[in-house]
C-alpha positions in Angstrom: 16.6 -9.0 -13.0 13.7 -10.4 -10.8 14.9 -9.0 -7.5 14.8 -5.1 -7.1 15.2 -4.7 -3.5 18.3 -6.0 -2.0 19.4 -6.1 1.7 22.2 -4.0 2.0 23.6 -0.7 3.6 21.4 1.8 3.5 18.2 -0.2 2.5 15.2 1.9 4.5 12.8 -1.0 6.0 9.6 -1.2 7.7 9.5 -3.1 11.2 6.7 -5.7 10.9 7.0 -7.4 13.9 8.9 -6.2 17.6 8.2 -3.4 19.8 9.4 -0.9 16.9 6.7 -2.0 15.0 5.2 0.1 12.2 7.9 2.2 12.1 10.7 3.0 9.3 14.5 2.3 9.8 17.4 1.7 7.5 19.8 -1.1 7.2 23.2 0.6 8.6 25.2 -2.7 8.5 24.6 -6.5 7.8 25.5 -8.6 10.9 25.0 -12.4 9.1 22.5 -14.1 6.9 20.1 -13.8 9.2 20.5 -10.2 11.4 21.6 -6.8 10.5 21.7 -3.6 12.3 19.5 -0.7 11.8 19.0 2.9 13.0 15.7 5.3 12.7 16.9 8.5 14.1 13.7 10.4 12.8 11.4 7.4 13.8 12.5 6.8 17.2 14.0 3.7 16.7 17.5 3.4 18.3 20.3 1.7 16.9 20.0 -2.1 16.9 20.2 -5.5 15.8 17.1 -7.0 14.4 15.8 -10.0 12.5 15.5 -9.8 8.5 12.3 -11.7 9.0 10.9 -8.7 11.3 12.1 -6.2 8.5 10.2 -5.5 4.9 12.6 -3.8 2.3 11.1 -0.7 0.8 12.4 0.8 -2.6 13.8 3.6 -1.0 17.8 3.7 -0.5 20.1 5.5 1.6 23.9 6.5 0.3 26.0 6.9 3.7 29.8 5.2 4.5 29.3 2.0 5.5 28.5 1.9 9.3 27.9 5.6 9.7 27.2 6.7 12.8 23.7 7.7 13.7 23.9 11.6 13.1 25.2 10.8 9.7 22.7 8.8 8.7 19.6 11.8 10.7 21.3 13.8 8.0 20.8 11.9 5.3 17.4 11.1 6.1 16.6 14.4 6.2 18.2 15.4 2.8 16.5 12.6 1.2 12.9 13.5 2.9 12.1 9.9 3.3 9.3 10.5 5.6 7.2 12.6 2.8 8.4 10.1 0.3 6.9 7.2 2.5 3.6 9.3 3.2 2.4 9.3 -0.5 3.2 5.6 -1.5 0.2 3.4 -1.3 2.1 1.3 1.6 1.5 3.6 3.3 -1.7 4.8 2.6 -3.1 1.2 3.1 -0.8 1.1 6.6 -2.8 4.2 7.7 -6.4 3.4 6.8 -5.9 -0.1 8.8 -5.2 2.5 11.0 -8.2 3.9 11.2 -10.5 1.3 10.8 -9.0 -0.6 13.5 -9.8 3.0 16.0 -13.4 2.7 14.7 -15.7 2.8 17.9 -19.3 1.0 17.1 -20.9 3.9 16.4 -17.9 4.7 13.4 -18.9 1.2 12.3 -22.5 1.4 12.0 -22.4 4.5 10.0 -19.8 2.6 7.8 -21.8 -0.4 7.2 -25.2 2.5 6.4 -23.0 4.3 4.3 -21.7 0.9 2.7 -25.4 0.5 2.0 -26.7 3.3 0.3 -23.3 3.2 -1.8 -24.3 -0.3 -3.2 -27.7 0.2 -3.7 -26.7 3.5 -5.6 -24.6 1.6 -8.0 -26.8 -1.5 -8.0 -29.6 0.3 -9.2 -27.2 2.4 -12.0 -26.3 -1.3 -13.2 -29.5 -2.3 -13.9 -30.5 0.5 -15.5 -27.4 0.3 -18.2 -28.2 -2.9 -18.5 -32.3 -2.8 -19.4 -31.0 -0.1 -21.6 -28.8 -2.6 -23.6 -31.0 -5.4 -23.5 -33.2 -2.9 -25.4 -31.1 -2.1 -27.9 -29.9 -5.4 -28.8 -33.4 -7.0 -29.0 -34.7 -3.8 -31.2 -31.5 -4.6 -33.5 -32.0 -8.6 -33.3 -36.2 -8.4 -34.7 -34.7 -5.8 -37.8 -32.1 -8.6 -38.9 -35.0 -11.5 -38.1 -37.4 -9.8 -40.4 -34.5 -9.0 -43.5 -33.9 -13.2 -43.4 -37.0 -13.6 -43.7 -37.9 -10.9 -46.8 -34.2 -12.4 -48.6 -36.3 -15.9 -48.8 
């Protein structure tokens, strides 16, 4: 099956676009093809219609009645601990550290771009060193098979 996310009830999203953006909700009904109506008690997103094309599906489902209200689906939320299951996927992880580097004050950025330096040079310099070492080798082992042609004539 080449589609594992679906849009349907109980789908938890992430709002990519609109004044809720950056923040989780869950598909509590589909309005058409092109709306559906969400709720993020724990996010602080109120109940509300939004766009499919401001919402990306996560893998993460919900199992509430359809259209339940909003403190059955808080509970559910809770019970499923879908905050500390979004924390540790690497969503969410790469959500954060744009984040960060987007708080980075000039300062912040030129000890990046130093640290960035030494790092490279660091494994610049471990690079050629491996590979002197293997050039080494193979022209030690290349002259000993040189000089048996030669003795086999």
């Amino acid at each position: 099956m080449p589609f594992q996310r679906f849009v349907q009830s109980g789908r938890v999203a992430y709002v990519s676009d609109g004044p809720y953006q950056g923040k989780l909700v869950t598909i509590v009904d589909i309005i058409d093809q092109n709306r559906v109506l969400v709720d993020g008690p724990s996010t602080g997103v109120p109940r509300c219609e939004m766009r499919l094309n401001e919402l990306h599906l996560t893998k993460f489902r919900l199992r509430f009645p359809f259209s339940g209200s909003t403190r059955v689906v808080r509970k559910v939320w809770e019970t499923a601990n879908i905050n500390e299951l979004w924390k540790q996927t690497m969503w969410a992880r790469k959500v954060e550290a744009k984040e960060k580097r987007a708080a980075l004050c000039d300062f912040d950025r030129f000890k990046l771009r130093k640290a960035r330096q030494i790092r490279n040079k660091l494994r610049t310099d471990a690079f050629f060193r491996l590979k002197k070492k293997t050039k080494k080798v193979k022209t030690g082992g290349a002259a000993k098979k040189s000089t048996k042609k030669v003795e086999k004539k």
